[in-house]
C-alpha positions in Angstrom: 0.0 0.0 0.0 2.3 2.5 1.1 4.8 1.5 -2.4 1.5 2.6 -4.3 1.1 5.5 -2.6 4.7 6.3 -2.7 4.2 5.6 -7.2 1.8 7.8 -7.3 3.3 11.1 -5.5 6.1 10.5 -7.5 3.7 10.0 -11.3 1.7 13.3 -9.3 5.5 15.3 -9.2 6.7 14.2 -12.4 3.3 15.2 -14.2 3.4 18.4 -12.3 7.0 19.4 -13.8 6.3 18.1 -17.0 3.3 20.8 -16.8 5.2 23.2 -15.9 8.4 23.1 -18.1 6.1 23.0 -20.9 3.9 26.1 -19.8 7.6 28.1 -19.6 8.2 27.4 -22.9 4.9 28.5 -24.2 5.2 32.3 -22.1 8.5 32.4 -23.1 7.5 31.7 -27.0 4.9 34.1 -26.6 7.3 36.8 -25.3 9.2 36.4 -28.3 6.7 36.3 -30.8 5.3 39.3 -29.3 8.7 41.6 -28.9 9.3 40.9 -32.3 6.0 41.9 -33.1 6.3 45.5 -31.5 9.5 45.8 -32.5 8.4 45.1 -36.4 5.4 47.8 -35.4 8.3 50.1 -33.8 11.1 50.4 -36.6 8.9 49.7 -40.0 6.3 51.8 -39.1 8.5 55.0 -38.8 9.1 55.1 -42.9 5.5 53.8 -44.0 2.3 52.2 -43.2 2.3 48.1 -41.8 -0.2 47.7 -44.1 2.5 47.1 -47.0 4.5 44.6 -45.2 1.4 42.8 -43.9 -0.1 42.4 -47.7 3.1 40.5 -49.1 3.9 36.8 -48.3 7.6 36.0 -49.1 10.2 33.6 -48.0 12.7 33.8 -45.6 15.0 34.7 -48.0 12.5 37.4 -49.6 11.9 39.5 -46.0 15.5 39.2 -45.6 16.5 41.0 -49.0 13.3 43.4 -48.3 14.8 44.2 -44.4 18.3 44.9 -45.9 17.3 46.9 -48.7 15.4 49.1 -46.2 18.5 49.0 -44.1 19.9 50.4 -47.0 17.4 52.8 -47.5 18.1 54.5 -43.8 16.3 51.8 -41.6 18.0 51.7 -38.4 18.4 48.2 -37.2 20.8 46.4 -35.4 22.1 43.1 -37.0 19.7 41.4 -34.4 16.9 43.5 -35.0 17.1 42.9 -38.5 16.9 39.3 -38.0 14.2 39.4 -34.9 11.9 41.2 -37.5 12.7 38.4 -40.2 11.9 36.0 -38.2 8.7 37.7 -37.3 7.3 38.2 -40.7 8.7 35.2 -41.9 6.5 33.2 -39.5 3.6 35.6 -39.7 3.5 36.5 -43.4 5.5 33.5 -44.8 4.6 32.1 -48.2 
């Protein structure tokens, strides 16, 4: 009885961590998604309207040639920037 007991505190634990781990990942998914988001709202925003961006689906390798061409243009971004906000409209606008 009390080996049963003891099996199921532990099953109870490891199903309560398991939970857990996975529910950090999520937030912290979710953070990123949505720092990447403001930051695409932040820096694109300054030059023209999000509605451009937001009508065009391209590759990967098509936001990255439209980010560094607007880098080019006078778009400030850091190198990270630049990627956080091809990552971002990669996932969200993606072809």
């Amino acid at each position: 009885m009390k080996k049963q007991f003891a099996k199921i505190v532990v099953l109870t634990a490891l199903l309560l961590f398991a939970f857990t781990i996975t529910a950090n990942f999520s937030y912290a998914a979710d953070n990123k998604d949505n720092a990447q988001k403001k930051l695409f709202e932040q820096k694109c925003s300054q030059c023209h309207s999000l509605d451009e961006p937001r009508s065009q689906r391209n590759t990967k390798d098509g936001w990255t040639e439209l980010v560094t061409r607007m880098r080019g243009n006078g778009c400030d971004l850091t190198n990270s920037e630049a990627a956080a906000i091809i990552d971002y409209l990669s996932k969200e606008f993606g072809k």
